[in-house]
N, C-alpha and C positions, 0 to 999 in steps of 0.2 A: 875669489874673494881674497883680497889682501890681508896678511899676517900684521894688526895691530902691535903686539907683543911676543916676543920669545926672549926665556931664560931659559942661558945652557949652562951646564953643570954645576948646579948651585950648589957650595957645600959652607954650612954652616955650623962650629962649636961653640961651646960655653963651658968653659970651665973643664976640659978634656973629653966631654961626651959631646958625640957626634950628632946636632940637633937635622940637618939637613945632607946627605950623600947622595952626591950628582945627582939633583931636581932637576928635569928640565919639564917646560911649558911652556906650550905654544898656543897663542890666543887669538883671532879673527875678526878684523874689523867689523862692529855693528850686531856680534853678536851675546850670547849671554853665558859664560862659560862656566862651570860650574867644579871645585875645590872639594874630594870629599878625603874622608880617613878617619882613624880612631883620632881621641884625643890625643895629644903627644906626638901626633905623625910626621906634624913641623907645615902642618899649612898658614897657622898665623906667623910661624916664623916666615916664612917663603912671602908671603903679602909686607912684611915688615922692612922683607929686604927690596921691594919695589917698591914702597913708597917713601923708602929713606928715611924708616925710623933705624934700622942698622946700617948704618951711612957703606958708599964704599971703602975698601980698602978692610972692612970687618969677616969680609966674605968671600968665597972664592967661586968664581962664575963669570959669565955673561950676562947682562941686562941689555937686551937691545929693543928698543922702542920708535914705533915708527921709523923704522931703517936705520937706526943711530944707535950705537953704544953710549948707555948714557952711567955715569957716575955720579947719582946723587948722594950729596954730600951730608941732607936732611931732608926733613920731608917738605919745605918751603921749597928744592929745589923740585920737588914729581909735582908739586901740586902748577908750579909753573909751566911743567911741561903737561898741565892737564891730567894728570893722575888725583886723582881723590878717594882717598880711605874712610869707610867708617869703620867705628871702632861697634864691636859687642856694647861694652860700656861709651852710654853717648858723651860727647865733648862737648854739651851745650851748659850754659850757665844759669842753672836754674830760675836768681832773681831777676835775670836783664829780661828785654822783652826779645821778639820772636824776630823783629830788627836789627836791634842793638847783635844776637847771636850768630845771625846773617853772616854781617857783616864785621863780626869780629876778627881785628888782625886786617881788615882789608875797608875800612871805612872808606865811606862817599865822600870825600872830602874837597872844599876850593878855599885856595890859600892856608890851607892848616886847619880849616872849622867844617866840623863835620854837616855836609848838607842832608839835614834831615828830610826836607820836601823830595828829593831826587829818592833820597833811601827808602822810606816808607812808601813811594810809586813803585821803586824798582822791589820792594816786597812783594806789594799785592801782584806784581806780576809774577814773581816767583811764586808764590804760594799759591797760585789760578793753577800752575802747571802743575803741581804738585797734587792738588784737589783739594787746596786746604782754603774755606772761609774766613778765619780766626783775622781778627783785626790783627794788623800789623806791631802794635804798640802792648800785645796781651803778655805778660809773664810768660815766660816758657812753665815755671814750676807749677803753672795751674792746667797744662795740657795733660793727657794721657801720656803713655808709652807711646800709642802707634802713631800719635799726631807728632809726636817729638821725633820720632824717624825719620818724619816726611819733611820737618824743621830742617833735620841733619841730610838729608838730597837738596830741599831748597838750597840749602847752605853749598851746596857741592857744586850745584846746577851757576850761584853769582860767580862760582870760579872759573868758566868756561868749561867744564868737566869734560875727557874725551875719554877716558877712562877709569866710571867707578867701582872700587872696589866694595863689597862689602861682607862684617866678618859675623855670619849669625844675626842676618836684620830679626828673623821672626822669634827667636829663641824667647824673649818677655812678651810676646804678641798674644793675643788671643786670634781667634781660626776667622773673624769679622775682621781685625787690622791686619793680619796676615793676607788675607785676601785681595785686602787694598795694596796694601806696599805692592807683594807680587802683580797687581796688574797696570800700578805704576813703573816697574822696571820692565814689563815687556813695552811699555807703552813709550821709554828712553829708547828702546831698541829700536822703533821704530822711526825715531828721532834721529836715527844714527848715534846714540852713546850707547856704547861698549861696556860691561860688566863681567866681574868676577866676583861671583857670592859662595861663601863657605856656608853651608849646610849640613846638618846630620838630618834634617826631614827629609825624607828620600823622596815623599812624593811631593814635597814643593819643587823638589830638585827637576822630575820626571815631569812636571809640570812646565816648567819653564826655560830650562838650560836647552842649546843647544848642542853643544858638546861638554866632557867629564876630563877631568883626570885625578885618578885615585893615587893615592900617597900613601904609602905605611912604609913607619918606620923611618922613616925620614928620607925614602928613596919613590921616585915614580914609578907604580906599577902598571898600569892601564892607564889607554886612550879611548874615548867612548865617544863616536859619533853617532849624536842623536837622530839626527836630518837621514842619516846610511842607513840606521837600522831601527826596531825599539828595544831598549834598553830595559832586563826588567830591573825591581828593586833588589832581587837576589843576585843578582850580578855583580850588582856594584856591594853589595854586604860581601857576598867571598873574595872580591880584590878587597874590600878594604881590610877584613879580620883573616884575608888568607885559609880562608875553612867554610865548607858549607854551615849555615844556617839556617834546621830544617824548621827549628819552632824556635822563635822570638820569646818566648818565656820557658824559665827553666820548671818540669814538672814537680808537684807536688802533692801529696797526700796528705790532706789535714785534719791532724789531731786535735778537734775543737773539746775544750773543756768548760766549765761554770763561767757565769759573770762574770768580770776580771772587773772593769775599769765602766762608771757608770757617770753619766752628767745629765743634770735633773734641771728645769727649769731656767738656763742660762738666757740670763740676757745681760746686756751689753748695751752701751751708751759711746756716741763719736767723741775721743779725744777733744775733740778742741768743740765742735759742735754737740753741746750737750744736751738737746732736746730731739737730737737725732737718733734711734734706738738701732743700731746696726746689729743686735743679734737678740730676737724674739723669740724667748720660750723656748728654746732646742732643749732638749732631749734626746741622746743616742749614748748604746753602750756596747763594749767588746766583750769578747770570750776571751781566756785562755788561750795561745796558740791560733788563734783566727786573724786573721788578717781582711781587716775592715777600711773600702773606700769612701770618701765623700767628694761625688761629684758635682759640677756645676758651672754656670757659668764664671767668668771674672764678673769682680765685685757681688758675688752672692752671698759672700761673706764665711767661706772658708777659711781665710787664711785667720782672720779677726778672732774667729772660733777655736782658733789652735792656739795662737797668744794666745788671746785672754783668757785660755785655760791653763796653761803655762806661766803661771806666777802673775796673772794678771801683767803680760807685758804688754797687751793693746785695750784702750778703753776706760771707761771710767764707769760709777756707778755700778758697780759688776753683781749680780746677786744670783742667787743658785746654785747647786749645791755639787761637789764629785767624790765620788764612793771608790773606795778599791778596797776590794776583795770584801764588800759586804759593812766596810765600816768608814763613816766621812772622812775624811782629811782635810787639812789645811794647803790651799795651792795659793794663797795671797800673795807669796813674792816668790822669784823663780828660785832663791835656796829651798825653801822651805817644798816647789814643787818638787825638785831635785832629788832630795832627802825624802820624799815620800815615793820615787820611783817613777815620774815622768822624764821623758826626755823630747823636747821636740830639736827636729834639723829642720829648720829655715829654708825657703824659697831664695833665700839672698845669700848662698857660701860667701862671698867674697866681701857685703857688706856687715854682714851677721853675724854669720857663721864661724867664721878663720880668721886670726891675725895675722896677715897676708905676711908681713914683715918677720913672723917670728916663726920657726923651723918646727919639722913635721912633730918631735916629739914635745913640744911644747904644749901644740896646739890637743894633741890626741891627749894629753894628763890633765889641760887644762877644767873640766868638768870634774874632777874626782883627785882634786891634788890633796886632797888626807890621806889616801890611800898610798899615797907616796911619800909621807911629808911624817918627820918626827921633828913635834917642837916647831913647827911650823916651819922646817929646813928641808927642803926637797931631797929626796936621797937618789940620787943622779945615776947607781947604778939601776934604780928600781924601774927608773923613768926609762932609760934605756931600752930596758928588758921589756918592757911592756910597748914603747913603740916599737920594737924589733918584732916583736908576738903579733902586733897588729897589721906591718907591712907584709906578712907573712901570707898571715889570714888573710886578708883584706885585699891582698895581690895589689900593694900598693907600688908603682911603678916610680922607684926614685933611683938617684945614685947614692943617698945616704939619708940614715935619721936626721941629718943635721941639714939639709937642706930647706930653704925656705917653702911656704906652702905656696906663695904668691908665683913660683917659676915653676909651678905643679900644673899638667892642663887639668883642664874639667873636671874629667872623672875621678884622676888621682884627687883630687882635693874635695873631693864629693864623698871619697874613701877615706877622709882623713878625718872632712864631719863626720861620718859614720863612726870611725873608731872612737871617736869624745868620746859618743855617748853611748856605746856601746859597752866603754869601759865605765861609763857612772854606772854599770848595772842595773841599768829599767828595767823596771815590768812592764811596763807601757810607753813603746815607739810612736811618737806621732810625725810623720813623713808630711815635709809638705813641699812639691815639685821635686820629689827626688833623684828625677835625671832628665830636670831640666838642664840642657844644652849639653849634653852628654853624647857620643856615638852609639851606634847599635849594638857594637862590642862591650863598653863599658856597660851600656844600660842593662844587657845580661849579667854580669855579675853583681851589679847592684840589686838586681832581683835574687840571685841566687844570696845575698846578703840578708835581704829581705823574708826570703822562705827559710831562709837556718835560724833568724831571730824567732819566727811563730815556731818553730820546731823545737826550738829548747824554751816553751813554756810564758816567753811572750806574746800581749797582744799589740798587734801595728795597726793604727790607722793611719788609711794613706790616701794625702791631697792631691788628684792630679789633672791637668786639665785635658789629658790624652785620655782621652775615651776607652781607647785599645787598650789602654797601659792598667785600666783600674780592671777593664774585662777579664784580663788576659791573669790577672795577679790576685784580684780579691774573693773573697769567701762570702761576702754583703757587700752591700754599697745602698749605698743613703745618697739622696740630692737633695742640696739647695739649692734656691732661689730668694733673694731678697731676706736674706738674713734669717728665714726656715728653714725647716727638713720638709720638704713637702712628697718625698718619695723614699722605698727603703725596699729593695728583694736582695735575693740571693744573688749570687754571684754568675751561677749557673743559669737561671732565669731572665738574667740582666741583656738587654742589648741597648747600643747605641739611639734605637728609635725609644725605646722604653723610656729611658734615660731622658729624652729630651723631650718629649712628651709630657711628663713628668711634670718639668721645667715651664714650658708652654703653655701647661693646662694652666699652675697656678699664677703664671704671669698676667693669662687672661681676666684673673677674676681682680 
């Protein structure tokens, strides 16, 4: 089988820290090769510099493709030569339609006017292959997540794609579009296009790649032919963390104490559609120290239920009532949650969560700047002191406080939300996807983050759509469906069939 791709000895810096040291990868026409490593390893960097968003001349290596040494200069020149990138964060434009996003940058065009009859034919044939129905002319903003993936390969597929790359398709996926995506990229393969997908799901990975190579650190440590051997997923966790990994969750003894945090009666009304009721009568409450999940499908209306109890940031019409420690509070606006001991961290670090643009110690004072602040003047060595306490803690992996969170991977900036609100002093952590898109490595410390908050006295509850992840972590677990609790056992009691059972029954009725 012919060698599509090799880079030899990629090295790439920023700023004097070594992002990438002698990478090398070797890729196989027609098949599906798979990128894995902690966050920060430098796989999105290594994809960046093939697709010519670090042009040449930034980097020091080899790029040879299809037998040629190639120096792209941008990424208009890989994408000519059949390289296609997607990005984590998609490049599609919300208000244009599913045409217009196609084809953007590369219009149907005779004599200068764009021929819409040719483009909207050469849609629906693109979106046939993809598996998509969706009229041609539909808003991308009104698709799902996993339809706007399939948008973003269509989009790949009008380029003549002979190599796409992609960085974390399933990472906002639910386990239904994940499903689809991965059996539309074996199904490219069979097609003859070539793929490199970064993953931290091991067994999407075990599921589809045909061979691996593992990165830590910014250096290649393993080769893993799939096809030669099977590959298990502890394998690829000791290249990529360097150390066995006997148990994926770090252990715990739980000191559950009294009612902590109680919510009585909530319901909730759709933002814009207001006769829509997206959160019916929930009722659910934490202990002390316990650490409580809520499971469920997407759109069951978890996420909706941790806003809109967090200063009422989602929804309208909000009525019912929340208790801590035995006496109501006021959570109407997210100060006022704040100042009574909530803290929620967002499913969305990078939209929500972080001001990408502004540096680590910014962002970790930003929730609790009184505590820093005389006369409403930040006192700069306090700030300091306290994100140096949290990098510390938090094993926040940077070359300085003063670094932006935006040039932070995953996890570290997963760590950085954590420290906000950690330093606003909650009593009550509400987690919601805490390590979504995160590695196996980081996701262990964010758990051991997580068991040291219920240990000194808080309760967490925690949103996840990883099944394993709530098993493996929670003390209860509650599910919804359709904007319910329709389910609630122990932690201990809890399996993944229970759980979706649960879900199933009350969907039926």
């Amino acid at each position: 089988m012919d060698t599509i791709l090799e880079m030899r000895g990629i090295q790439k810096s920023f700023g004097g820290v070594k992002a990438l040291n002698n990478v090398n990868l070797s890729v196989r026409q027609g098949q599906i090769h798979a990128i894995c490593g902690e966050n920060g390893a430098g796989k999105s960097t290594l994809m960046k510099i093939l697709s010519g968003v670090y042009p040449h001349g930034t980097y020091e290596g080899k790029v040879v493709y299809r037998g040629e040494e190639r120096k792209f200069a941008g990424i208009h020149d890989s994408e000519r030569a059949g390289i296609i990138i997607i990005h984590q964060e998609l490049a599609l434009v919300p208000m244009l339609s599913i045409t217009e996003n196609i084809f953007l940058g590369n219009e149907q065009a005779k004599g200068g006017v764009i021929d819409w009859e040719s483009s909207y034919a050469r849609t629906r044939q693109l979106l046939a292959k993809v598996g998509l129905s969706d009229s041609p002319d539909t808003p991308v903003v009104t698709l799902g997540i996993g339809k706007q993936q399939l948008v973003e390969i269509a989009k790949a597929l009008s380029k003549e794609v002979k190599l796409l790359i992609l960085d974390e398709p399933t990472a906002s996926l639910n386990e239904k579009d994940s499903d689809t995506l991965l059996t539309l990229l074996m199904e490219l393969r069979e097609r003859g296009v070539t793929a490199i997908i970064i993953s931290h799901k091991l067994n999407e990975i075990s599921r589809v790649a045909d061979s691996i190579t593992v990165i830590r650190d910014g250096s290649t440590v393993d080769e893993l032919d799939c096809k030669a051997q099977a590959i298990s997923e502890d394998r690829i966790i000791k290249a990529m963390v360097g150390r066995e990994m006997n148990d994926r969750y770090p252990p715990r003894t739980p000191q559950i104490g009294e009612t902590m945090f109680e919510v009585s009666d909530w319901r909730v009304r759709h933002p814009s559609q207001t006769d829509r009721i997206v959160i019916k009568g929930v009722n659910f409450h934490a202990k002390r120290g316990e650490v409580v999940g809520i499971a469920g499908l997407m759109g069951s209306g978890r996420t909706e239920l941790a806003m809109s109890v967090f200063g009422r940031s989602y929804g309208k019409s909000i009525s019912g009532s929340v208790r801590l420690n035995g006496r109501e509070v006021d959570v109407s606006t997210v100060p006022k949650a704040i100042k009574h001991g909530l803290a929620y961290v967002t499913e969305d670090r990078k939209g929500a969560g972080l001001i990408l643009d502004d540096n680590i110690k910014q962002n970790i004072s930003l929730a609790n700047l009184k505590a820093i602040s005389r006369f409403t003047v930040v006192d700069e060595h306090k700030e300091n002191a306290i994100a140096l306490d949290y990098k510390q803690k938090l094993r926040i992996r940077c070359h300085d406080i003063r670094q932006k969170v935006g040039n932070l991977s995953g996890g570290n900036q997963q760590k950085v939300v954590l420290s906000k609100w950690l330093y606003s002093a909650p009593e009550v952590l509400i987690l919601d996807e805490p390590t979504r898109g995160i590695d196996v490595g980081a996701k262990y410390e964010i758990y051991t983050i997580i068991n040291q908050a219920a240990n000194d006295g808080k309760c967490v509850v925690m949103i996840s759509s990883e099944m394993p992840e709530l098993l493996g972590m929670c003390d209860r677990i509650y599910v919804m469906n359709e904007g319910c609790i329709v389910g609630e056992m122990p932690g201990a009691e809890a399996s993944q069939e229970k759980i979706m059972r649960a879900i199933m029954r009350n969907g039926a009725n």
